[in-house]
C-alpha positions, 0 to 999 in steps of 0.5 A: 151490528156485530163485532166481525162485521163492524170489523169487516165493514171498516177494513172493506173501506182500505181497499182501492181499484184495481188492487189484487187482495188476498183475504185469510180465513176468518174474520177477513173472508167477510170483507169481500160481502162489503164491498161496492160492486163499482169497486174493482177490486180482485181478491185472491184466495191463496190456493189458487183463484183470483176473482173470488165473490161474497160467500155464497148463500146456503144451498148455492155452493159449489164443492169445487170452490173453496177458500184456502181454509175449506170454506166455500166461496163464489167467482166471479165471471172471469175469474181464473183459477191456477196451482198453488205454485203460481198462487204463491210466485205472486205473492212471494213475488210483490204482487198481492197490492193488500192482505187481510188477515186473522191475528192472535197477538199484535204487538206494540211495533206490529209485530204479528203472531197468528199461528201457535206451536206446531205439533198441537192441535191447533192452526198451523202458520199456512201462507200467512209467512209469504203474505206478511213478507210479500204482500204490500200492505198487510192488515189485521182484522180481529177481535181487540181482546179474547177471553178477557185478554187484549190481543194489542198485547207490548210483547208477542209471546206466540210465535211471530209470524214475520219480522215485517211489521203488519202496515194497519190493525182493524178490531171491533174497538178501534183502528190501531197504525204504526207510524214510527213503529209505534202503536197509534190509536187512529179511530175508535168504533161506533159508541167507545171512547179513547178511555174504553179503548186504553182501558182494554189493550196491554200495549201502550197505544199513541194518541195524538189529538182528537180521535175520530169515530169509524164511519162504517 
């Protein structure tokens, strides 16, 4: 199992019927393939559809349906689609229950920065500033570290993407919440220890006990 779908597989188990979730482009756009049938989950896609599928098999996608990065995604039957107005008055207006999203830095009080300077030829900040603010619970999902560098870092030095603290972050090491506003180390990934994990991340991390293993 590789990094992003060990990651997937753990944030597809915070999700709960009936919950209208929307998945960011990346990492968070695999969620969606682990996710039981019997679960009635409704995921959005931010450029207007609700009811979006696992991502289609090669050879079997339509050019019409896209995620909001270009990607081609599948619907489900009945699912609706609509402009981007109506995408963005439901999630500026509270309605989107859970976001998963991509991070570049998370800090030590879940401050999110995942969007780099504008003008550069690189990801700009998107909807992902209406979606930490609006959304009602906000997880990242992404790799603990990048190039040897941690991305659980104590200070973000990219640009925040909110002043909303992110609710849960998901890596391929461990599952990391913010009770008090301070980073707490809540699971580990299959096979690494809480001392491999600290080893590896520049914020200070709260561990409280014994730290239980993701079952995924």
């Amino acid at each position: 199992m590789d990094a992003q779908e060990i990651i997937a597989r753990r944030v597809a188990q915070e999700l709960r019927p009936g919950d209208l979730v929307n998945l960011g482009i990346g990492i968070p756009t695999l969620v969606s393939n682990y996710v039981s049938p019997d679960l009635k989950v409704f995921f959005q896609s931010e450029n207007g559809l609700i009811g979006t599928g696992p991502i289609p098999e090669q050879g079997l996608e339509h050019p019409l349906l896209t995620d909001a990065g270009g990607r081609p995604i599948s619907a489900l039957p009945g699912a609706s689609t609509f402009d981007s107005a109506m995408s963005f008055g439901l999630i500026r207006g509270g309605h989107v229950d859970v976001t998963v999203l991509g991070g570049l830095q998370v800090d030590a009080h879940g401050l999110l920065a995942n969007w780099m300077i504008p003008g550069k030829m690189v990801p700009g900040m998107g909807g992902a500033m209406d979606l930490v603010s609006g959304a009602k619970r906000v997880i990242v999902a992404m790799q603990h570290a990048a190039k040897g560098k941690s991305k659980i870092v104590e200070r973000c030095n990219l640009p925040l993407t909110s002043s909303r603290p992110v609710s849960l972050v998901v890596t391929d090491l461990a599952v990391i919440g913010f009770p008090d506003g301070k980073a707490t180390l809540l699971e580990t990934a299959p096979g690494i220890g809480v001392g491999e994990v600290l080893a590896v991340t520049d914020a200070e991390l709260v561990v409280g006990g014994t730290v239980p293993e993701m079952k995924i």
